[in-house]
C-alpha positions in Angstrom: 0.0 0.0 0.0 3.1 2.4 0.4 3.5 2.6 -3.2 0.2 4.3 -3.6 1.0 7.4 -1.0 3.7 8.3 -3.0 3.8 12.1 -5.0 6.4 11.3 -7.7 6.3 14.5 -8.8 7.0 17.0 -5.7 9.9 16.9 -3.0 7.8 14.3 -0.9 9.7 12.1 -3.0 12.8 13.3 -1.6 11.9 13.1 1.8 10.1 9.5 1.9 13.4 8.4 0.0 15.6 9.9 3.2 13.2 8.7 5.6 12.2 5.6 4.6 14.2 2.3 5.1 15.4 -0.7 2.4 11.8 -1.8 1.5 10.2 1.7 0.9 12.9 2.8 -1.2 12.8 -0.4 -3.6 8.8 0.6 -3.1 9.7 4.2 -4.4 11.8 2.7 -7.2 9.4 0.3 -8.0 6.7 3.1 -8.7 9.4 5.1 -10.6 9.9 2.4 -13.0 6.1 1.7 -13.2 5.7 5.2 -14.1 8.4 6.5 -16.2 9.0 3.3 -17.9 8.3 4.8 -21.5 9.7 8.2 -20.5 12.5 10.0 -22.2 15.2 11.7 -19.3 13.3 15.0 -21.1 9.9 13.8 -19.4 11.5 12.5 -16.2 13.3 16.0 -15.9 10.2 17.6 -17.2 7.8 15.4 -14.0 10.2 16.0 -11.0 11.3 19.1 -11.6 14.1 20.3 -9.8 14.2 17.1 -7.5 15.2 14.7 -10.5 18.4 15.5 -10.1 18.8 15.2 -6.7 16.8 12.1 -6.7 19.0 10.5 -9.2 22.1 11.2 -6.9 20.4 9.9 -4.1 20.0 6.4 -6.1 23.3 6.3 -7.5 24.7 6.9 -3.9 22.6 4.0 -2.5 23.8 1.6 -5.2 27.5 2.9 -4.2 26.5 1.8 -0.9 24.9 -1.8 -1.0 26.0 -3.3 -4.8 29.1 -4.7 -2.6 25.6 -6.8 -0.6 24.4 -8.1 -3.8 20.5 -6.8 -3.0 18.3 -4.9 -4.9 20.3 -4.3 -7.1 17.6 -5.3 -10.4 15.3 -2.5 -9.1 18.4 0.2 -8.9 19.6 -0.5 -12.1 16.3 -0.1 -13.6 16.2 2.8 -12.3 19.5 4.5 -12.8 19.1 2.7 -16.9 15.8 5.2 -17.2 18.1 8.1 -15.9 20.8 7.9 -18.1 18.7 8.5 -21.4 19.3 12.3 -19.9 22.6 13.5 -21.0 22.8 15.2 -18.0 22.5 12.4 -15.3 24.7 10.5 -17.8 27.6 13.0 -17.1 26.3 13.2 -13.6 26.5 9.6 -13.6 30.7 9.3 -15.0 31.8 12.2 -13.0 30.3 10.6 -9.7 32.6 7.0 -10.5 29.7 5.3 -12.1 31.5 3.2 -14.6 33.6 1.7 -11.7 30.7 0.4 -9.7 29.0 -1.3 -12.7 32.6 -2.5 -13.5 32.7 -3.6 -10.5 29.5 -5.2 -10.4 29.7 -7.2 -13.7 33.2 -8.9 -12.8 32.8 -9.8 -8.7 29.8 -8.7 -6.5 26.9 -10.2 -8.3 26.3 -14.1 -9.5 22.8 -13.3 -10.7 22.9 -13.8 -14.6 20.1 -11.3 -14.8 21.6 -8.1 -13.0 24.7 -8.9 -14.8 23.1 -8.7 -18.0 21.2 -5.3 -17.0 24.8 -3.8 -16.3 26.3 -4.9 -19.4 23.4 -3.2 -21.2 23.8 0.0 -19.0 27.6 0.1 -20.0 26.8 -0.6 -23.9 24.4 2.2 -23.7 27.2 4.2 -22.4 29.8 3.3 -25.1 27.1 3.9 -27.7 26.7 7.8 -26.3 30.3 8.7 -27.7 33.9 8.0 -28.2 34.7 10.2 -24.4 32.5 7.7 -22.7 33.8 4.6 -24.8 37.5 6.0 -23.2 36.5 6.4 -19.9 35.1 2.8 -19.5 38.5 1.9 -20.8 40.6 4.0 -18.8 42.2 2.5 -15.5 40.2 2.4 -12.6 42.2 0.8 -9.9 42.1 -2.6 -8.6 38.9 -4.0 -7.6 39.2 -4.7 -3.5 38.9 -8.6 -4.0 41.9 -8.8 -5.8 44.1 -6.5 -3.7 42.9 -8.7 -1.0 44.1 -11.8 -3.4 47.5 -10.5 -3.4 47.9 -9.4 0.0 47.1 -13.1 0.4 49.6 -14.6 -1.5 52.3 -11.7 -0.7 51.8 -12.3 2.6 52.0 -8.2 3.6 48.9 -6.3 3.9 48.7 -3.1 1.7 49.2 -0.4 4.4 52.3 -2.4 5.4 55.6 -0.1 6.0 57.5 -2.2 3.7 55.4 -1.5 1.2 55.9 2.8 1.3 59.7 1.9 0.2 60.2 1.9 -3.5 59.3 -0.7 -6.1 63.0 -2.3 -6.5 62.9 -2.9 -2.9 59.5 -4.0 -2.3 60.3 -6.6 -4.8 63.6 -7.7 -3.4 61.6 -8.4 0.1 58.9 -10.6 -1.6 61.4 -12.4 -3.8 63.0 -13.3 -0.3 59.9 -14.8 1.1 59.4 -16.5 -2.3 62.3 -18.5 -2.7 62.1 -19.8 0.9 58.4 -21.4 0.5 59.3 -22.2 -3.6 62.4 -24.2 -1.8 60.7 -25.5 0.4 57.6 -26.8 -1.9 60.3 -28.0 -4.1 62.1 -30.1 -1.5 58.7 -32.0 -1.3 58.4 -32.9 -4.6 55.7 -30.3 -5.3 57.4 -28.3 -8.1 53.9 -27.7 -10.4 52.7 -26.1 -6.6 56.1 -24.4 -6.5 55.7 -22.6 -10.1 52.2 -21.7 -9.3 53.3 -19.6 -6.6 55.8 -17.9 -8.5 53.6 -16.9 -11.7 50.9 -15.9 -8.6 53.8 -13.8 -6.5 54.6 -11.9 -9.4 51.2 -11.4 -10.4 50.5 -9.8 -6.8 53.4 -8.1 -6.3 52.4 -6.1 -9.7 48.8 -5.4 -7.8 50.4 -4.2 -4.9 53.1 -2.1 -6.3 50.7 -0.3 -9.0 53.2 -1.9 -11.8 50.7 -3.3 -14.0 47.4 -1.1 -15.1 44.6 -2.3 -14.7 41.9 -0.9 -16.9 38.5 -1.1 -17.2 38.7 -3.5 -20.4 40.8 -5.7 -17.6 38.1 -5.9 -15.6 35.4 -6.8 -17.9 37.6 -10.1 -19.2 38.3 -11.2 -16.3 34.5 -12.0 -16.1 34.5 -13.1 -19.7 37.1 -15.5 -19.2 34.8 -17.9 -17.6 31.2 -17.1 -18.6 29.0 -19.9 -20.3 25.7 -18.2 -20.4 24.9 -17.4 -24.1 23.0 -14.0 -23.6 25.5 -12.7 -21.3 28.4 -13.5 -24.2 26.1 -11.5 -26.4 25.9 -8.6 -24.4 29.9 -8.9 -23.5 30.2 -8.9 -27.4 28.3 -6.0 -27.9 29.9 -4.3 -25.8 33.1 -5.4 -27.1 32.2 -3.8 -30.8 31.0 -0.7 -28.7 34.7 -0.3 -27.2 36.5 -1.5 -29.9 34.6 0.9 -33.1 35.4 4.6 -33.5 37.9 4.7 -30.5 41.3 5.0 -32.2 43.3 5.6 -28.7 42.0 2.6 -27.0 41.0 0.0 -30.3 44.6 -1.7 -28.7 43.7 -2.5 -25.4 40.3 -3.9 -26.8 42.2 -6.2 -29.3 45.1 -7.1 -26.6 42.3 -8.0 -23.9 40.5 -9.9 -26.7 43.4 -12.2 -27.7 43.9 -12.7 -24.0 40.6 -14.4 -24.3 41.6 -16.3 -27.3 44.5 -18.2 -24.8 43.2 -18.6 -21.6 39.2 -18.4 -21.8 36.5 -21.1 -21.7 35.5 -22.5 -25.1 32.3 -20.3 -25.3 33.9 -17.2 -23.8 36.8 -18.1 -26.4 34.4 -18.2 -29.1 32.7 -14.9 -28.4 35.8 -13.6 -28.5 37.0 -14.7 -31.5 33.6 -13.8 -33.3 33.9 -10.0 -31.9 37.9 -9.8 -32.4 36.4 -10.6 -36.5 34.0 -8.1 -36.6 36.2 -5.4 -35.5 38.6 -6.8 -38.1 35.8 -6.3 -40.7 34.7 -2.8 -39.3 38.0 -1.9 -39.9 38.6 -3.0 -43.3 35.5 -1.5 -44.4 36.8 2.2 -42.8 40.3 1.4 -44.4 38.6 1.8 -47.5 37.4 4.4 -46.6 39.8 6.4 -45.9 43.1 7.7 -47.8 45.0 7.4 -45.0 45.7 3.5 -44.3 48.4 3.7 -41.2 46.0 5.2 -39.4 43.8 2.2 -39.5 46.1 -0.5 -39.9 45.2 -4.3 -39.2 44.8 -6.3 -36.2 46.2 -5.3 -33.1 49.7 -4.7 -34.5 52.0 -1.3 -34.9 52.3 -0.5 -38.3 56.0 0.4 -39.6 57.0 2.7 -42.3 57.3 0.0 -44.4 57.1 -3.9 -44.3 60.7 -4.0 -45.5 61.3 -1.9 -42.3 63.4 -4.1 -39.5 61.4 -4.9 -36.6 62.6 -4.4 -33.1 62.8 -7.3 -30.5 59.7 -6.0 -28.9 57.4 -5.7 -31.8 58.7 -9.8 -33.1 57.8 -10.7 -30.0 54.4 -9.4 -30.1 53.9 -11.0 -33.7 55.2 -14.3 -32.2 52.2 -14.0 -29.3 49.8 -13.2 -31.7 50.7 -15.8 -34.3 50.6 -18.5 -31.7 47.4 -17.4 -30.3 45.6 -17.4 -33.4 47.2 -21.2 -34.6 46.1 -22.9 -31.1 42.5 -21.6 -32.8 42.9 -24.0 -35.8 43.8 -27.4 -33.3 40.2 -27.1 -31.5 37.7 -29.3 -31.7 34.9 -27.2 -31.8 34.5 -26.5 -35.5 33.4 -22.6 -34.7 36.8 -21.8 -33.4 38.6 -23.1 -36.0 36.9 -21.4 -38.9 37.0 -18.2 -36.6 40.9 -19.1 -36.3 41.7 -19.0 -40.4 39.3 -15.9 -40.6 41.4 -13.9 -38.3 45.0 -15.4 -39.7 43.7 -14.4 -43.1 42.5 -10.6 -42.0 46.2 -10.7 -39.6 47.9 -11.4 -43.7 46.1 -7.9 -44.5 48.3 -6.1 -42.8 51.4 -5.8 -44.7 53.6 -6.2 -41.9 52.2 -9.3 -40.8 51.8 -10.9 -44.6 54.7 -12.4 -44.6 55.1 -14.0 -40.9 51.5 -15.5 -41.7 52.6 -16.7 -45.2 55.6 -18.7 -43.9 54.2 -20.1 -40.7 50.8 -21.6 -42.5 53.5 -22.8 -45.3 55.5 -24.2 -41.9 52.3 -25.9 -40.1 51.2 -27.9 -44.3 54.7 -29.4 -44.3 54.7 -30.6 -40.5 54.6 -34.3 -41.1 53.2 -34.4 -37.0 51.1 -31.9 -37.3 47.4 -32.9 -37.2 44.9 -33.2 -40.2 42.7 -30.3 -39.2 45.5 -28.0 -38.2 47.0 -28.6 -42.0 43.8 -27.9 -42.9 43.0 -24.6 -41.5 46.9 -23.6 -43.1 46.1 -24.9 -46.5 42.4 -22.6 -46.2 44.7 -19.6 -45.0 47.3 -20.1 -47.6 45.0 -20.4 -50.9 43.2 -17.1 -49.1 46.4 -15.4 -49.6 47.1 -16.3 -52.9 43.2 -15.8 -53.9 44.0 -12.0 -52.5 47.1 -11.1 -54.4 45.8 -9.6 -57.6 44.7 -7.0 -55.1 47.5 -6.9 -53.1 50.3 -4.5 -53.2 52.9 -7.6 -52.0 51.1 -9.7 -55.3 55.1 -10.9 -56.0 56.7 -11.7 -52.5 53.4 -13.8 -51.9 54.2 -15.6 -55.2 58.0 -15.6 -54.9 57.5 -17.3 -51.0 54.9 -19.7 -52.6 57.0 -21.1 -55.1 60.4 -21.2 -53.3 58.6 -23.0 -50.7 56.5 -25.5 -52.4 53.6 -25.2 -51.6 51.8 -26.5 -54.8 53.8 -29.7 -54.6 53.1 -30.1 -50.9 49.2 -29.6 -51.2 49.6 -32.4 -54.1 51.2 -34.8 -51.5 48.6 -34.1 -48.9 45.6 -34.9 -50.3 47.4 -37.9 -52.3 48.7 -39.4 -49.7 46.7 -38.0 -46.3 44.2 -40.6 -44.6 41.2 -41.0 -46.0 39.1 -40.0 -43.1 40.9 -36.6 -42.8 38.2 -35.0 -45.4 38.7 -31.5 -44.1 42.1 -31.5 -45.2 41.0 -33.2 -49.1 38.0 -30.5 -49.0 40.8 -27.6 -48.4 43.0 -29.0 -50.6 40.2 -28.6 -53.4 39.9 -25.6 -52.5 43.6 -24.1 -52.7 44.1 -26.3 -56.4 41.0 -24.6 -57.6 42.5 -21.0 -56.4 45.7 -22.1 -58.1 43.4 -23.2 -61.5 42.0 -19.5 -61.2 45.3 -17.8 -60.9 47.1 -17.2 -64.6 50.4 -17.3 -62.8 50.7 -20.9 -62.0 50.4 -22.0 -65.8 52.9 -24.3 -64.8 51.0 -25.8 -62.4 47.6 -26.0 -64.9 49.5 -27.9 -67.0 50.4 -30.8 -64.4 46.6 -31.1 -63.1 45.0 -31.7 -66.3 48.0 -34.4 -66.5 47.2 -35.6 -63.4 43.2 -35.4 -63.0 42.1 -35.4 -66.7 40.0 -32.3 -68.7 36.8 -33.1 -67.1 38.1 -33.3 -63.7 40.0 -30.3 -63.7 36.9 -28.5 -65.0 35.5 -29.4 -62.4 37.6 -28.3 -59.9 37.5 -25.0 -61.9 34.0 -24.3 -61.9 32.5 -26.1 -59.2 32.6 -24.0 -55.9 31.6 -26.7 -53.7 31.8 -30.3 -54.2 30.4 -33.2 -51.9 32.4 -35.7 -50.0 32.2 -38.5 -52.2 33.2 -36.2 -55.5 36.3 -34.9 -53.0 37.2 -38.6 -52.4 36.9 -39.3 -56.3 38.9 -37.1 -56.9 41.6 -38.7 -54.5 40.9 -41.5 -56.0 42.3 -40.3 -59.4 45.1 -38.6 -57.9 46.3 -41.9 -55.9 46.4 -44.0 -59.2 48.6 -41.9 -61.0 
């Protein structure tokens, strides 16, 4: 019956709200919602008058208060999601630390899936109000309390410890001291996978502790995408990925970097989200390159772009290639078929980028002449490679791509692996279809037409030529004619 004696549209909203304890106010929130739920922030300012700002601060406060309990917090984000349609209380809402708390929120104080998923939409409809905003939900925020409290753990020295005013060097000296004497003894008992955990963990800390590392709010939110399975929530995590990630040139880095993070140490659906979001950028991306005369501005995946490709690279910048490379190859050895073909789709927009062409080129050459490597990991190489080619006559680097394929082989090693590959590896023959039909197409390998009409016959090769998809049993005939030769 309280919510009925309310006035939403005097000061006796103000008052009952200061007055009134946890169940009026969620009874005061609940008619808010009720009644402005089809309102613009124009008509909410327009109904409370001057008190809808102050009653706006008064439920952001509250929410600052009790999101650490994990109650109410549906009915307050409902709220404060009707508010922030106002540009006003949406610049009210940053300047007061608003981003933090749903940060906050989404990665460690709440394991319902539904005020999760209300917060992720709040913070998309925040990235989607301009590239400032998109920035400050990136920028660092601190660390979140649980995982100072983490590290103080495994440091063994609370935060407002005197050893830890002295100055990094130091501070790090005294915790490598208490490390090696637990790592010893740890070791001493035969626990050396225990001892090893420790250290990664003790340097991981002492990097919390110290301030070394950043941690920014693009941290935050993959730490709670590492390990989330529910499909709506990966939706809204991906939306709000592309919200981050598109038309915010300072940041677009940390988005990819976080991203790829994903990629290596994420469940398999968090994994896959990410991979499917990292693309889309990719695309996004390609389609603004085009759009623009100024190409270095926008270069490809999460790399630095050099003058030019012929440019030497410094330690730091092959060691970055090296991460990234590896990240997106342990893509193509999964079993789940989504991550795979999401793993040659971003090697293939990775060999956009001038500087990368050529790493890609040679290490998808490498993987096809592994003898050890598996059948599906050749595959996804072979499906990269014939990409590549398929590309050059748009490509500025049309004659490197060549000169590396032919130095290297590849034709004759695609030959031998669908000759001689076993016969239930039918990704691999289906690829290799594929990459003799982009060398058919290609007026540079002449050569090479001349060997597979030898090889398969005029009818055959025809159909190699024209035929854009074949079935399994036409890919297996056509094995069959290659393995009789």
């Amino acid at each position: 019956q309280f919510l009925y004696f309310i006035d939403m549209t005097s000061n006796d909203l103000l008052r009952r709200w200061d007055k009134g304890n946890r169940q009026q106010r969620v009874a005061i929130l609940t008619r808010f919602i009720n009644t402005h739920r089809n309102s613009t922030g124009a008509d909410i300012e327009k109904d409370l008058g001057a008190a809808s700002m102050l009653f706006f601060t008064r439920i952001t406060a509250w929410l600052r208060l009790t999101y650490m309990l994990g109650y109410e917090l549906a009915v307050q984000l409902s709220a404060i999601s009707l508010f922030l349609q106002g540009q006003r209380f949406l610049t009210n809402f940053m300047e007061v630390g608003g981003v933090q708390t749903l940060l906050d929120v989404v990665c460690h104080r709440t394991k319902a899936a539904e005020d999760k998923q209300n917060t992720l939409l709040i913070l998309i409809h925040i990235a989607n109000s301009g590239r400032v905003y998109r920035e400050m939900i990136c920028d660092e925020v601190g660390y979140p309390e649980d995982r100072v409290r983490w590290a103080e753990n495994v440091v063994g020295l609370p935060r407002d410890n005197p050893q830890l005013r002295r100055n990094t060097e130091e501070i790090r000296v005294i915790i490598q001291r208490k490390l090696a004497a637990k790592t010893a003894e740890l070791r001493d008992e035969g626990n050396d996978a225990k001892a090893d955990a420790l250290t990664r963990d003790v340097t991981k800390a002492t990097n919390i502790l110290t301030g070394a590392v950043p941690f920014s709010g693009v941290d935050m939110l993959i730490e709670a995408l590492l390990q989330e399975e529910e499909p709506y929530t990966l939706e809204l995590f991906s939306s709000l990925f592309m919200a981050l990630g598109h038309g915010n040139p300072r940041k677009r880095s940390l988005v990819d970097t976080a991203l790829l993070r994903v990629l290596r140490c994420g469940c398999e659906r968090a994994a896959l989200c990410a991979a499917s979001t990292l693309r889309s950028l990719q695309i996004s991306k390609q389609h603004l390159k085009q759009k623009t005369e100024d190409g270095d501005a926008v270069g490809m995946i999460m790399y630095h772009e050099r003058e030019s490709p012929d440019e030497p690279a410094s330690d730091d910048a092959d060691i970055e290639v090296a991460e990234l490379l590896r990240t997106l190859i342990t893509l193509l050895d999964k079993e789940n078929v989504k991550l795979r073909f999401e793993g040659t789709e971003l090697l293939v927009a990775a060999a956009q980028n001038d500087n990368l062409l050529r790493f890609v080129l040679e290490k998808m050459i490498g993987l096809l002449e592994g003898e050890d490597n598996p059948a599906r990991v050749k595959a996804g190489a072979t499906r990269v490679i014939g990409k590549i080619i398929a590309m050059c006559p748009e490509s500025p680097n049309t004659q490197r791509v060549y000169q590396t394929v032919f130095a290297r082989n590849v034709f004759q090693n695609v030959l031998s692996s669908f000759k001689f590959g076993d016969h239930k590896d039918i990704d691999l023959q289906r690829e290799c279809v594929y990459i003799l039909r982009v060398f058919i197409r290609n007026s540079t390998f002449a050569k090479e037409h001349a060997v597979l009409k030898k090889l398969f016959g005029e009818q055959a090769y025809s159909d190699i030529e024209t035929r854009e998809s074949m079935s399994i049993d036409e890919v297996r005939a056509l094995r069959g004619i290659l393995q009789n030769q």
